[in-house]
C-alpha positions, -999 to 999 in steps of 0.1 A, spaced: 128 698 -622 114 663 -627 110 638 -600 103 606 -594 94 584 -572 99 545 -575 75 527 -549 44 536 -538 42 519 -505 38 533 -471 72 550 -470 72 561 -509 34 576 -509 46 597 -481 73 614 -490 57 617 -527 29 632 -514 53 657 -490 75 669 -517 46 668 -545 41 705 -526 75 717 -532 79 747 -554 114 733 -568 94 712 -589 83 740 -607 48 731 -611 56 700 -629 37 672 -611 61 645 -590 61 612 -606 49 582 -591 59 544 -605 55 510 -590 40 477 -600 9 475 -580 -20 487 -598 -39 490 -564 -10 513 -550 -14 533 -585 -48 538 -577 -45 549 -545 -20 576 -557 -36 588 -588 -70 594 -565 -44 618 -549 -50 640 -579 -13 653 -573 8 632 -593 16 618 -627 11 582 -620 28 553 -644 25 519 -647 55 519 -673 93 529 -657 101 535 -695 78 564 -695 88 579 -664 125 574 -656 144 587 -689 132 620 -681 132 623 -642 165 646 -632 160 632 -597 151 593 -589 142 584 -553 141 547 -546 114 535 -519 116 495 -531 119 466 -504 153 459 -505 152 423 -517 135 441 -549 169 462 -557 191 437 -579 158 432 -603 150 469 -604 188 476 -612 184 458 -639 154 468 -655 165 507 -648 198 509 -661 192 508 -697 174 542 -692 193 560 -673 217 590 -680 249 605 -667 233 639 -653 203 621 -629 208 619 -593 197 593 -569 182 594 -538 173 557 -519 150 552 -492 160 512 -487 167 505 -452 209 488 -451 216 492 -486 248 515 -486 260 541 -511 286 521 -526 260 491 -535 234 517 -553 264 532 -573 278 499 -585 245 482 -586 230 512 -613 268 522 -624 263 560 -614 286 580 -595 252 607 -578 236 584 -547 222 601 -517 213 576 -488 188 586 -466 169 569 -433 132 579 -429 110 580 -403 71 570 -400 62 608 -385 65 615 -420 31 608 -422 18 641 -404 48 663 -418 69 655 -385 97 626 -401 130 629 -391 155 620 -417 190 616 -419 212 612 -452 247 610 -467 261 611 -506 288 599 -526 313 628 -534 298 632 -570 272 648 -555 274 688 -556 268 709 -523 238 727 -545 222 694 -559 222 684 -514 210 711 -508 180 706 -535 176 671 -520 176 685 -481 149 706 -493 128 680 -510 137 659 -474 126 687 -451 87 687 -468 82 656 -446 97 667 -419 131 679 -408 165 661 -420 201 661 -406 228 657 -431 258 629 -418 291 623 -433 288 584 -443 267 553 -441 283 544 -409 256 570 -394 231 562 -415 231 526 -401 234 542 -361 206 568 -373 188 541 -380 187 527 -340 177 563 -334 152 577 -356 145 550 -378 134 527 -357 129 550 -328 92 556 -331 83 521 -326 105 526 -288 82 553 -281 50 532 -292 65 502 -270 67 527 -236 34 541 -249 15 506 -253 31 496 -220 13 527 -204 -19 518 -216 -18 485 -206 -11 498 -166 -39 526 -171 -63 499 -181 -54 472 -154 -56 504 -126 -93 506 -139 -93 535 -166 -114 528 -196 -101 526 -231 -106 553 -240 -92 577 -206 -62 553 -208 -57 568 -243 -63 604 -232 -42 601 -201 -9 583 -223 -13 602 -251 -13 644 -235 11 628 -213 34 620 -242 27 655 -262 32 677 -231 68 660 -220 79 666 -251 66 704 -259 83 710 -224 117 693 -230 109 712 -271 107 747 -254 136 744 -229 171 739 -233 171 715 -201 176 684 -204 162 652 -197 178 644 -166 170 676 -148 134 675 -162 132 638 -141 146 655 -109 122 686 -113 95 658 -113 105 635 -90 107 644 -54 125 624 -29 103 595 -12 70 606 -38 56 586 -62 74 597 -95 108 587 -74 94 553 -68 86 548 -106 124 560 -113 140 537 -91 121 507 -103 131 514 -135 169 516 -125 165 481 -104 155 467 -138 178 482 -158 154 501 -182 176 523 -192 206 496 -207 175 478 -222 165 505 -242 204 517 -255 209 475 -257 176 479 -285 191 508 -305 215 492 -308 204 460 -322 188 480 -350 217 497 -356 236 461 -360 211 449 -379 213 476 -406 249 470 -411 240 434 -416 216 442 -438 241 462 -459 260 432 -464 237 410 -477 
């Protein structure tokens, strides 16, 4: 099996460079595209891919095409792609709002896959969620799903709808988490804690809430009262954070990027 992968950006590089290790690619090397001579470099230093500067080498013989392209670039890559493509390829988009429905009337194929990636990607710990058009066989998802889960883990959602509200969650999410992060740090280091302890103390504090809630089937609620004892100090964060209404802020944020990725879809 043949795959490509059109973009070599941030998001594109990483899930190439995840699913270059799959062994449904049959030791065929995954195929890497995109304009920027630079961003070919960078990839082809890789030494795990067959890089091209040329789509007309590349796409008529990919049997699955992921798209990792700003979304502003789609209509022009539409264009230049459709003259090469055939009736038995699949493909699977990365672009954040653009829905199913756009991709199969924008290249005139009936076999999209949506997905929503993450940045933890990067380390092998994305979380990614993606939907299909009904064209697309339970065994050619389940191909894709596995090419998904090299970066990572991926849920599987019954239409764009949850794309764009997966988006609020997981999508954007890690940036919430490096918001309450980078707030920490900023308190550490006014209470007097150096750079680099205010990194240490944030940073293990982050890891080991998580392994804890990861291991357990509590949840988070009962986690905060196991902490927090009446009249201590963890109790007096807590309530701070419910006079200020941190709490509505933060479901008020996902879902303003879940809005927006609807709006998005309709541009």
């Amino acid at each position: 099996m043949k795959v490509l992968m059109i973009g070599a950006g941030n998001m594109g590089a990483t899930y190439a460079e995840g699913m270059a290790k799959s062994n449904l690619l049959n030791n065929h090397k995954l195929q890497i595209y995109d304009k920027s001579a630079v961003k070919l470099e960078e990839a082809k230093e890789k030494g795990i891919f067959d890089v091209y500067a040329d789509l007309k080498e590349c796409l008529p013989k990919a049997d699955i095409v992921f798209l990792a392209v700003k979304p502003y670039h789609k209509e022009e890559l539409f264009e230049e792609m459709i003259p090469m493509l055939n009736d038995n390829q699949m493909f699977v988009s990365l672009m954040a709002g653009v829905t199913v429905q756009t991709i199969m009337e924008g290249l005139n194929k009936k076999k999209v896959v949506r997905a929503m990636p993450n940045l933890p990607a990067q380390i092998g710990l994305g979380m990614t969620s993606y939907t299909a058009s009904k064209e697309v066989t339970r065994l050619e998802l389940l191909v894709v799903r596995n090419l998904l889960d090299m970066t990572g883990q991926s849920i599987h959602v019954e239409s764009d709808k949850w794309i764009d509200a997966s988006t609020g969650i997981s999508g954007s999410g890690p940036a919430y988490v490096f918001y309450f992060m980078n707030a920490m740090l900023e308190a550490a280091k006014k209470m007097g804690f150096s750079n680099y302890d205010s990194r240490v103390l944030v940073t293990h504090t982050f890891q080991g809430a998580v392994q804890l809630f990861n291991e357990s089937d509590i949840t988070p609620k009962t986690w905060m009262d196991r902490v927090a004892s009446k009249g201590g100090t963890t109790q007096a964060a807590l309530d701070s954070m419910e006079e200020n209404n941190v709490k509505e802020l933060i479901e008020e944020a996902a879902y303003a990027a879940f809005e927006r990725a609807v709006e998005l879809g309709l541009e």
